[in-house]
C-alpha positions in Angstrom: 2.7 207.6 -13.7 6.2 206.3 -13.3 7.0 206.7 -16.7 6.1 210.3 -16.6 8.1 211.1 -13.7 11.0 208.7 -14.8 11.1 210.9 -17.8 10.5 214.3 -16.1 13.4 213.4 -13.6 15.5 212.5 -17.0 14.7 215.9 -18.4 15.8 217.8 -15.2 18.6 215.9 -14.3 20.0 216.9 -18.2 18.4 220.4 -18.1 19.1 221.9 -14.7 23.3 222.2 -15.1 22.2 224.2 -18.8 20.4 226.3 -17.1 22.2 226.8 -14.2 25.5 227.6 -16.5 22.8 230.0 -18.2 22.0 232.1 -15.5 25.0 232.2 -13.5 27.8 232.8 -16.1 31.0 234.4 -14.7 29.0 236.1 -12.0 29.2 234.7 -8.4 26.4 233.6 -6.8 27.5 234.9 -3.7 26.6 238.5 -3.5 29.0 239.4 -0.4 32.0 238.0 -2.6 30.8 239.7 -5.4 31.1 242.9 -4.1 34.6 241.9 -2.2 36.0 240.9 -5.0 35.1 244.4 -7.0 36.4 246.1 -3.6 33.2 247.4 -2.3 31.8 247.0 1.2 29.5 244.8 2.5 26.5 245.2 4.9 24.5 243.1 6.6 22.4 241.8 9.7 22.3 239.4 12.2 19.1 236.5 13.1 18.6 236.2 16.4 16.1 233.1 16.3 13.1 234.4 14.0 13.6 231.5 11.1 9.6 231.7 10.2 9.0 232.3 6.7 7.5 235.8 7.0 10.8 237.3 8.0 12.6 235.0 5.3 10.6 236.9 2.7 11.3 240.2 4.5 15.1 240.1 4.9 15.2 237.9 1.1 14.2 242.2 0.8 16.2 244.1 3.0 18.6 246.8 1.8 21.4 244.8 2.7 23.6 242.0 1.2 24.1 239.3 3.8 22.2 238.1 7.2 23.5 235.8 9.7 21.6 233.4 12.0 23.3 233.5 15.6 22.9 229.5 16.3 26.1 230.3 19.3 22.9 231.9 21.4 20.2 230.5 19.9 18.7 226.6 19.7 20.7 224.5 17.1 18.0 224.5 14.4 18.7 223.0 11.2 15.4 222.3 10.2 14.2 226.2 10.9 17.4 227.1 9.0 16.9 224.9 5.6 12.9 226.4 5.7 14.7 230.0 6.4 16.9 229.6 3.0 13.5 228.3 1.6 11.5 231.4 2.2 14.1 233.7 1.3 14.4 232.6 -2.4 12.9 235.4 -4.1 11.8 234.5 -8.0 11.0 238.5 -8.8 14.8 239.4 -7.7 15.7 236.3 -9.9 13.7 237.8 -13.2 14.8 240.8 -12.5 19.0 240.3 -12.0 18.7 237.5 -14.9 20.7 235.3 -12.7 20.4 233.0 -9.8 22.3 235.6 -7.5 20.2 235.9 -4.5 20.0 239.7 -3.0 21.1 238.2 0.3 23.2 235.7 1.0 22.3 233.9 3.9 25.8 233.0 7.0 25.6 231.4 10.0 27.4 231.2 13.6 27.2 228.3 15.3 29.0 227.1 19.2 32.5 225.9 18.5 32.3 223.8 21.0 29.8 222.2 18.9 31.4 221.4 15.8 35.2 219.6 17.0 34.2 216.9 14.2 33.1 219.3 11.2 29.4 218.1 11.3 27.9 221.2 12.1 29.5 223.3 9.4 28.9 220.3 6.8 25.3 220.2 7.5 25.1 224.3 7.5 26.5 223.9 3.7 24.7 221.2 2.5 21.7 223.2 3.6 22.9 226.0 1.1 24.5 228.3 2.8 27.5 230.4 1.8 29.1 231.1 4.9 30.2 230.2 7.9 31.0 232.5 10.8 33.9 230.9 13.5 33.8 232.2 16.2 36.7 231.7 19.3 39.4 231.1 16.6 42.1 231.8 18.6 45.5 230.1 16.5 45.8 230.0 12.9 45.7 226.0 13.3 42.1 226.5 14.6 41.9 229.0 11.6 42.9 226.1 9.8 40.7 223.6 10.9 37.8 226.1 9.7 38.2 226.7 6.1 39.1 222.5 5.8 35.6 221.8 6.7 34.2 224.3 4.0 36.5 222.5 1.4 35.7 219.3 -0.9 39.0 217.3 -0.8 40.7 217.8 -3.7 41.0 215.8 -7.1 44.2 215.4 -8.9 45.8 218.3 -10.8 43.4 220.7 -8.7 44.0 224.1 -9.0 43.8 224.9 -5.1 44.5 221.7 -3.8 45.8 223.0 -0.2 44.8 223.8 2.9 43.2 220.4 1.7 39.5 219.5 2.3 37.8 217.5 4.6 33.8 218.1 4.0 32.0 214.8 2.7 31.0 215.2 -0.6 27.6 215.5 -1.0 26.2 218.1 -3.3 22.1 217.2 -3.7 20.4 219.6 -1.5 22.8 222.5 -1.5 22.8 223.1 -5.6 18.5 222.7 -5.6 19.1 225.4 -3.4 21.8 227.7 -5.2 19.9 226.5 -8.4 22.5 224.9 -10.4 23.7 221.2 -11.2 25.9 219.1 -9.3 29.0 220.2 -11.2 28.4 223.5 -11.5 27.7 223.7 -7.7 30.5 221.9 -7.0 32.8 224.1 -8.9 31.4 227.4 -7.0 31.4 225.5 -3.6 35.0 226.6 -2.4 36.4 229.0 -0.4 36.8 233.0 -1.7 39.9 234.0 -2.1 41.6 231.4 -2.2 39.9 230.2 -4.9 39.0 233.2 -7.4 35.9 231.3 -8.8 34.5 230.4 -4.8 31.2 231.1 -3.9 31.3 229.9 0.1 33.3 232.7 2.7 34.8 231.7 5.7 34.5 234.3 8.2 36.7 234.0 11.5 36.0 235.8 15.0 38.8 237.3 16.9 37.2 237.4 20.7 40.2 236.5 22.7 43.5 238.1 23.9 45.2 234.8 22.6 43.5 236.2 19.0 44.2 238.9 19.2 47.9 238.1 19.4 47.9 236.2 16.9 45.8 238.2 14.5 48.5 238.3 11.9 48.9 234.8 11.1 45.4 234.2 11.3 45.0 236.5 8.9 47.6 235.0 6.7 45.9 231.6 6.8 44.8 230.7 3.4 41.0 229.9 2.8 40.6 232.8 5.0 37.7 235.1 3.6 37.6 237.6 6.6 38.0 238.6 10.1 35.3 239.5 12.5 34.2 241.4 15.5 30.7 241.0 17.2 29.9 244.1 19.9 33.2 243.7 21.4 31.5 242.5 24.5 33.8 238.6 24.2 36.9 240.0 23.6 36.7 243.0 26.0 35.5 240.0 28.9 38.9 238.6 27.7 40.6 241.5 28.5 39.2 242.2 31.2 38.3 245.5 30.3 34.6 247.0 30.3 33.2 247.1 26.6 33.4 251.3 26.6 37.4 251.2 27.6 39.7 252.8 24.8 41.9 250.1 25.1 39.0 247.6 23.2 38.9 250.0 20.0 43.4 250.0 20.0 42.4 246.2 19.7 39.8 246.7 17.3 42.7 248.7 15.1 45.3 246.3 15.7 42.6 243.7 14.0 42.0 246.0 11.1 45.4 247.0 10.3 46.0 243.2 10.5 43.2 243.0 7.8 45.2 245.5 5.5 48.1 243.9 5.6 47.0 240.3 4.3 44.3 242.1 2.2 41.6 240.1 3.7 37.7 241.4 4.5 37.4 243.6 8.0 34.4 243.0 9.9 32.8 245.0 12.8 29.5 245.4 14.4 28.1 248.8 14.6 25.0 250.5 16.2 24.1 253.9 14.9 24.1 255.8 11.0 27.4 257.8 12.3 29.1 254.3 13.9 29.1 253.0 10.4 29.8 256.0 8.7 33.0 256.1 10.5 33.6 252.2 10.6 33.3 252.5 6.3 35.7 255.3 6.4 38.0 253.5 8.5 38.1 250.8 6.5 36.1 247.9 8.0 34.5 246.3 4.5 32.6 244.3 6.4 29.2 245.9 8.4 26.6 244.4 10.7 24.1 246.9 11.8 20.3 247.5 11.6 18.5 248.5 8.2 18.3 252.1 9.3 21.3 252.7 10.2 22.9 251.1 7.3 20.8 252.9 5.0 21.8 256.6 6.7 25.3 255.9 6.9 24.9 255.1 2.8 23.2 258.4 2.8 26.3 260.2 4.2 28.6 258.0 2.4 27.4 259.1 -0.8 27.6 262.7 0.3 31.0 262.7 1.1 
């Protein structure tokens, strides 16, 4: 018996980076920076604590391309969130794309307060995922900080050596899970744009008057995949204005037209069809909303 699964572990351990190089090709694995990258809009939805396996298999499904689990408000749960990424593999999506490109790409948001060492966001990767939300950057050296901890340091004669990396290398659990080899998932495992061939986004939140001022070179720090805005409810707080005052959406445009400048991903939540209708034609390339209104706004959107 140890023969055969001596030799069985030989055969995989040869076989799996074929494959994996056969199936994935020049295609990203991501699916959010796959559209990005070809200039399209993104939409997605958010996990408020349901991590059983029934939903996996029903958001692996949605009409959407991304879904975040909201660990800022919700328990910590690694475990739920590795059996999450479990349940959502979908083998009938993988016949039928021909590649290992899951539908849904599965992000996560997590306390910052929790993650001053980099543990949490190293943990979240070598799970699988391929994103990381930050939320409460306020400086571009926080900004920084962030896409370090989604980085490998570098080897010699990199291509991308800076902003260099600081996650521990580690690569086991998180290519099983993107179903590649060890060098092919550490190839893909870097941050989009900065790295044309990266597979992992880093998303940063602007919730604070001291981000909001310095939106611009947060924007410009490199490694940075996108900018993001929840409900609005953090940053108007910061303000000190109430969530419906006209002053949060001038703030809201100062962030996009921040966006446009450094050409980098604008995110926004938004609650009806018409909301992200007009968020799309705005601009924001980034949406988190609910299935149906995502899918009427891509009725009117294809209207227009």
């Amino acid at each position: 018996m140890r023969v055969a699964v001596g030799a069985v572990s030989v055969v995989l351990a040869v076989m799996l980076p074929l494959v994996g190089r056969a199936q994935t090709g020049d295609v990203h694995l991501n699916p959010v920076v796959a559209k990005l990258a070809a200039g399209e809009t993104v939409y997605g939805l958010i996990n408020s604590g349901d991590l059983s396996l029934a939903n996996a298999r029903e958001t692996a499904r949605a009409p959407v391309d991304f879904v975040y689990a909201d660990m800022e408000h919700n328990p910590l749960d690694f475990p739920g969130l590795a059996t999450f990424l479990i349940g959502m593999t979908d083998k009938a999506a993988i016949r039928a794309k021909g590649n290992l490109q899951p539908n849904v790409a599965l992000f996560a948001r997590f306390p910052p307060e929790a993650d001053e060492s980099g543990w949490v966001v190293k943990q979240a990767l070598d799970i699988g995922l391929m994103g990381v939300i930050f939320n409460g950057v306020d400086t571009p050296e926080q900004a920084l900080v962030a896409v370090r901890t989604m980085r490998y340091p570098p080897l010699r004669g990199a291509a991308y050596p800076e902003p260099k990396g600081i996650r521990g290398y580690g690569t086991a659990a998180a290519a099983f899970a993107w179903g590649v080899g060890a060098a092919e998932y550490e190839r893909r495992a870097d941050v989009w744009p900065l790295n044309p061939d990266g597979d992992l986004i880093a998303i940063v939140m602007i919730e604070s008057t001291e981000g909001l001022r310095n939106v611009d070179a947060i924007a410009a720090v490199p490694g940075v995949g996108a900018l993001f805005l929840g409900a609005g409810s953090d940053l108007s707080r910061s303000m000190g204005i109430a969530p419906t005052s006209p002053e949060l959406e001038t703030a809201f445009q100062q962030i996009l037209a921040a966006c446009k400048r450094h050409d980098v991903a604008c995110g926004i939540t938004a609650n009806s069809g018409d909301d992200v209708t007009r968020r799309v034609r705005q601009g924001w390339r980034i949406i988190r909303s609910t299935v149906p209104a995502i899918t009427a706004a891509r009725a009117q959107l294809e209207q227009r």
